[in-house]
C-alpha positions as a printed Julia matrix, in Angstrom:
81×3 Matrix{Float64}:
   3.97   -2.05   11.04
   7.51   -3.82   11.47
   7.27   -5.49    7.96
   7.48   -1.66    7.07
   9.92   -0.31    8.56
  11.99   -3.71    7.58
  11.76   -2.81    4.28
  12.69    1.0     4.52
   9.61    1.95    3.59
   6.14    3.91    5.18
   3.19    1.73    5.82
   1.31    3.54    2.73
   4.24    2.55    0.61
   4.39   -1.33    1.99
   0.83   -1.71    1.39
   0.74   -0.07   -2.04
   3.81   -2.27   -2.84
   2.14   -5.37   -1.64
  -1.6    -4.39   -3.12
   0.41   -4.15   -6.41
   2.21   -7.45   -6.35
  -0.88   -9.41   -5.59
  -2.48   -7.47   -7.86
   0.33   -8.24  -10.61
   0.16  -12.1    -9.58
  -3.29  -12.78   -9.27
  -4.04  -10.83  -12.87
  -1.11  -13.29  -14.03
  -3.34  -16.4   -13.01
  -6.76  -15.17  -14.33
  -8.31  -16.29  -17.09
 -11.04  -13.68  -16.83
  -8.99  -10.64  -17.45
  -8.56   -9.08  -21.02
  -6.99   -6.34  -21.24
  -4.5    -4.62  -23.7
  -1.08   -3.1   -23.32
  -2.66    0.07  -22.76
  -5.24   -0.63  -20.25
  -2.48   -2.8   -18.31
   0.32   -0.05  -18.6
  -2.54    2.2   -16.99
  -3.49   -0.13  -14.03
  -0.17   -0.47  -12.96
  -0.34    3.3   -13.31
  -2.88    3.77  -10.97
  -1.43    1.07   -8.46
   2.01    2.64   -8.62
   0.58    6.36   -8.18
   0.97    7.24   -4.27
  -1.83    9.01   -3.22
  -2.41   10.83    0.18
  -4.14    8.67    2.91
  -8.01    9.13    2.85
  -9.47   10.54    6.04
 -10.68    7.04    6.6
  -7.16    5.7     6.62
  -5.72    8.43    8.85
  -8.81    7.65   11.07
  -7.89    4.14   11.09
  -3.99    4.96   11.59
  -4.49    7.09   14.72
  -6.92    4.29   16.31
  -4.4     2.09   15.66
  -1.42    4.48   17.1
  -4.15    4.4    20.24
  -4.44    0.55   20.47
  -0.62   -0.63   19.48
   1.4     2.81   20.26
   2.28    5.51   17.59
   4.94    4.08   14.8
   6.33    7.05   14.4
   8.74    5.67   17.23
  10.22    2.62   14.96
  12.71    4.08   12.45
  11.78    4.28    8.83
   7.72    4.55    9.76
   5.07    6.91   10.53
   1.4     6.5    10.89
   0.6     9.16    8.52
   1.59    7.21    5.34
């Protein structure tokens, strides 16, 4: 993913980053959310936490190294997370 390796970072990182900002902004526009200090402190938590790529992701990353080429080639990246 070249968005990725633009920003120095592995594809798990990019998407956590990006999960967490829409995450951030859409809980900033809702009306429907209530929570308290504590329970957002601990959401972020959990966003924010890197966690080691399911075996459904790392089936979905080699696919993808099959179908567009293994990223491990662009600097910065690797399929694994």
């Amino acid at each position: 993913m070249r968005a990725a390796a633009q920003t120095g970072q592995s594809i798990a990182e990019y998407i956590s980053t990006a999960l967490a900002e829409r995450v951030t902004r859409d809980l900033a526009t809702s009306t429907d959310w209530a929570l308290t200090v504590d329970e957002q402190a601990e959401l972020m938590k959990v966003l924010i936490t890197a966690q080691a790529p399911s075996a459904r992701a790392q089936a979905a990353a080699q696919r993808a190294d099959a179908l567009f080429g293994a990223m491990s080639n662009v600097a910065g990246t690797n399929s694994e997370g």
